[in-house]
C-alpha positions in Angstrom: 23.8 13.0 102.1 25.2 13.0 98.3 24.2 15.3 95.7 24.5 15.3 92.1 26.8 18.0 89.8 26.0 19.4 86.4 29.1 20.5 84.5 28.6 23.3 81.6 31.2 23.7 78.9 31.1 25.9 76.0 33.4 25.4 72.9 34.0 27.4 69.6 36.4 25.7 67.7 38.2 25.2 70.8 41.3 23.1 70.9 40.6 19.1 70.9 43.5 17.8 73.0 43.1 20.2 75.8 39.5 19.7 75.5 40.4 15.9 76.3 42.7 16.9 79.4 40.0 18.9 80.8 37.5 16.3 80.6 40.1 13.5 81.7 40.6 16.1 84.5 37.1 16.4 85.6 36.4 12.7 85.2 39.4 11.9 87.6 38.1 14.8 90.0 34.4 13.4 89.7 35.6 10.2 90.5 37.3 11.4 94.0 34.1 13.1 95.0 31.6 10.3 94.2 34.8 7.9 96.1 34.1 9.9 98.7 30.1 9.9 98.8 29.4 13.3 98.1 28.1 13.0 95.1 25.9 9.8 93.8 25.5 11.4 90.6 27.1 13.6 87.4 26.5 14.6 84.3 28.5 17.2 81.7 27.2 18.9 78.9 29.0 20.5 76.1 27.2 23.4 74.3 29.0 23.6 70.6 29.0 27.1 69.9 29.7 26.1 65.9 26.1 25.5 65.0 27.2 22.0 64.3 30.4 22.5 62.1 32.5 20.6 64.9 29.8 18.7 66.7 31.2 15.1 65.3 35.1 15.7 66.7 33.4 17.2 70.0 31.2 13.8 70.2 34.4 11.5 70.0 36.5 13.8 72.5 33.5 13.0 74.9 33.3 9.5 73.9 36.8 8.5 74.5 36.6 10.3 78.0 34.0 7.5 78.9 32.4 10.5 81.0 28.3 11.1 81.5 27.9 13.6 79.4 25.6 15.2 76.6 26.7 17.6 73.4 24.2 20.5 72.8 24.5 21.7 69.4 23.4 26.1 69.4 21.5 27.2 66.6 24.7 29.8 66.1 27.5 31.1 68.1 25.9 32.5 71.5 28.7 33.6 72.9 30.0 32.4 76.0 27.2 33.1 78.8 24.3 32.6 76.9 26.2 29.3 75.8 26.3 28.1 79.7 22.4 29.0 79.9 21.9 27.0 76.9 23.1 24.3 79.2 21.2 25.3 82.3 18.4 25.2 80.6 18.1 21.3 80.7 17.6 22.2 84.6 20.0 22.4 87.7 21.3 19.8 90.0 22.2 20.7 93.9 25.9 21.9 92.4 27.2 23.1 89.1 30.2 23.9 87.2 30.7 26.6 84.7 34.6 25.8 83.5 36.6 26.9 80.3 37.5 23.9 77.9 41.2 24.9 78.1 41.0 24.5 82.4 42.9 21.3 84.0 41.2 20.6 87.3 43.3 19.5 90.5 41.7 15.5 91.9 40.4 17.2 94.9 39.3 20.3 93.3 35.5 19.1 93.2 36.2 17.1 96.2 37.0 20.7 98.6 34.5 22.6 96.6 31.5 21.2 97.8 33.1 20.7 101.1 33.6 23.9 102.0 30.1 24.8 100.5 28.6 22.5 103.2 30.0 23.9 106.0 29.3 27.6 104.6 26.1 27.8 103.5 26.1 31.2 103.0 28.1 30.9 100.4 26.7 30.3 96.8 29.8 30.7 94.4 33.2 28.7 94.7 36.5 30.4 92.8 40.0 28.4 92.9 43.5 28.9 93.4 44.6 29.3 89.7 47.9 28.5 87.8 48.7 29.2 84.3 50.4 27.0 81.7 53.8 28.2 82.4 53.8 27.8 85.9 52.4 31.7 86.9 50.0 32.6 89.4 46.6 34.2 87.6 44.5 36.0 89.8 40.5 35.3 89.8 39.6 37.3 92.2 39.1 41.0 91.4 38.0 44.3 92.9 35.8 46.7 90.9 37.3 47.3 87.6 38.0 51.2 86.8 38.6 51.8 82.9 42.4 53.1 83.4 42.9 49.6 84.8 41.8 48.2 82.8 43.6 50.1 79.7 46.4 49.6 81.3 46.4 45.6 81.8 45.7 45.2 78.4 47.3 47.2 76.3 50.3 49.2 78.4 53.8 48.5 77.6 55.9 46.7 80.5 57.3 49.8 82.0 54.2 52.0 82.3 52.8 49.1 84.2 55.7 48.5 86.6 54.8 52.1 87.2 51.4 51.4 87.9 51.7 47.9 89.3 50.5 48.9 92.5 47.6 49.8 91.2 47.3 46.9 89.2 48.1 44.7 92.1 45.0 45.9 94.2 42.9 45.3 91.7 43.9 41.4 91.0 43.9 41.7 94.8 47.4 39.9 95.0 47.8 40.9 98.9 45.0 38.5 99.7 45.8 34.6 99.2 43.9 33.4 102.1 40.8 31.6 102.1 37.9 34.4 102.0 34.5 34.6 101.9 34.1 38.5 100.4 35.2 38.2 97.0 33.4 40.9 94.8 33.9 39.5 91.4 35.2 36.4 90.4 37.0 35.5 87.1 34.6 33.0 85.1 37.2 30.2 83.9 36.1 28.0 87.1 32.6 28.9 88.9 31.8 26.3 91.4 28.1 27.2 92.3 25.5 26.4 94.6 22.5 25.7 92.6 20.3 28.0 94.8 22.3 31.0 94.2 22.9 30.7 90.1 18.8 29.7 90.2 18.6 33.0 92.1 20.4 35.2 89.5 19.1 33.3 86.6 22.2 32.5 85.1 24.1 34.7 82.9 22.8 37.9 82.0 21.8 37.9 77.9 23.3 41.3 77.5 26.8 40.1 77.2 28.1 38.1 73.7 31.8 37.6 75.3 33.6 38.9 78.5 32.3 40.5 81.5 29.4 38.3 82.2 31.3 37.0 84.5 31.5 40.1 86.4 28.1 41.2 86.0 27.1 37.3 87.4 29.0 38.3 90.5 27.8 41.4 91.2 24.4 40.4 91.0 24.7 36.9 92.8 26.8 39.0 95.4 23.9 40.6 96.5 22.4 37.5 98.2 25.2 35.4 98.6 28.7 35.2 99.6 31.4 34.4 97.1 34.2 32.5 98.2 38.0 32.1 97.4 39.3 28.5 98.4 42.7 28.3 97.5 42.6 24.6 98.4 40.4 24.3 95.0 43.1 24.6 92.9 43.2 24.2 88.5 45.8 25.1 85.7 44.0 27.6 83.0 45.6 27.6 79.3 43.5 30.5 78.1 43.2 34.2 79.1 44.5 37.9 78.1 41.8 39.3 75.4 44.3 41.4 74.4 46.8 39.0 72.5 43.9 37.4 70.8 43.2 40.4 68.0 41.0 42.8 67.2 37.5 41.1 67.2 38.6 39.9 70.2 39.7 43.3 71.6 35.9 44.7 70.3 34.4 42.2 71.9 35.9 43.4 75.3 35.3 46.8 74.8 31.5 47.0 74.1 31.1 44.4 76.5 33.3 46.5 79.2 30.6 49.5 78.3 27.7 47.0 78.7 29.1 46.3 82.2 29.7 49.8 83.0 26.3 50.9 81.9 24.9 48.7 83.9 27.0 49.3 87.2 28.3 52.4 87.5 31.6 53.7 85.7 34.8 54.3 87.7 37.4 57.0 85.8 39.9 56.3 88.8 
């Protein structure tokens, strides 16, 4: 039986060529799954977080991609998860995609998603073997963050984390690179849902302008469903480490980390 996939991207004066890759990308991976009858239908929509400012370059990106899609202009910038509702609010299809504008998606990525989601139906969330630009592995799947972790992946010097890398190792959970079906919290660059479970947890939660909605969506879709590593599902991710992106960027991280905590439960250790 084919289904039909809904693809969300937010941008924010996000970079027009690798906007095009990812969208070449996803049209290529699209095209495997509806090659191989599971889906019979797509469709993309692009939230422009600029209140309009770019909306016209954004509109010929899509255009030249040839690729179903729709551009969703916000009244102002939403931030990142109430940019993907934004999207979801034009309704769900049986799978969607939450993915990054700076993410290159593998030609059987979309294909071994919803695979494996048929055979597991338990499992409402998809996350993917991920590889940065340069050639690195970058972990998505993460244990429960405490704040000296993360203080110390952001902002420690090279040493003091070699010193703590054990530490820091557990909580990328770098031992495990098997396929799994008890991830905790998944990184938010690539969420390959099952329209159920993000219907079930009503998308992102409001609360969060920019970083750890993604963690909070976890948590609280974790509750009901599985989450799932599939290192078969595999993409290349340009973007990442708050950190090196200056000090809004770093404030942004920090009151949302307190948001998180607040709402889950703080962890000194």
């Amino acid at each position: 039986m084919a289904h039909k996939l809904s693809i969300s991207l937010v941008v924010y004066h996000s970079d027009l060529l690798l906007l095009e890759k990812t969208l070449q990308s996803l049209k290529q991976a699209v095209g495997k799954a509806l090659e191989a009858e599971l889906l019979d239908d797509y469709s993309v929509k692009i939230v422009d977080n600029t209140a309009g400012k770019n909306r016209r370059e954004v509109a010929k990106v899509l255009a030249r991609t040839g690729m179903n899609g729709k551009l969703v202009t916000a009244p102002r910038n939403l931030g990142y998860g109430r940019g993907h509702n934004l999207a979801l609010a034009h309704g769900y299809d049986d799978y969607h995609l939450v993915i990054n504008p700076d993410v290159i998606v593998h030609e059987e990525a979309i294909t071994g998603a919803i695979r494996y989601l048929q055979k597991h139906p338990k499992v409402g969330l998809i996350t993917p073997l991920s590889q940065r630009e340069e050639g690195g592995r970058e972990y998505l799947c993460k244990a429960y963050p405490t704040v000296p972790v993360l203080l110390l992946r952001g902002f420690a010097p090279a040493v003091v984390k070699n010193r703590f890398s054990g530490r820091l190792d557990a909580y990328e959970q770098k031992d495990q690179d098997k396929t799994r079906n008890d991830v905790l919290i998944a990184s938010g660059c690539f969420m390959f849902f099952r329209h159920e479970a993000l219907r079930c947890v009503k998308g992102f939660s409001p609360l969060f302008f920019m970083y750890f909605e993604d963690f909070d969506l976890s948590l609280r879709l974790g509750k009901t469903w599985r989450i799932a590593y599939v290192p078969t599902v595999k993409i290349i991710h340009y973007g990442g480490n708050s950190a090196k992106k200056g000090f809004r960027h770093i404030a942004f991280f920090a009151r949302s980390a307190i948001t998180f905590f607040n709402l889950h439960g703080w962890r000194l250790w």
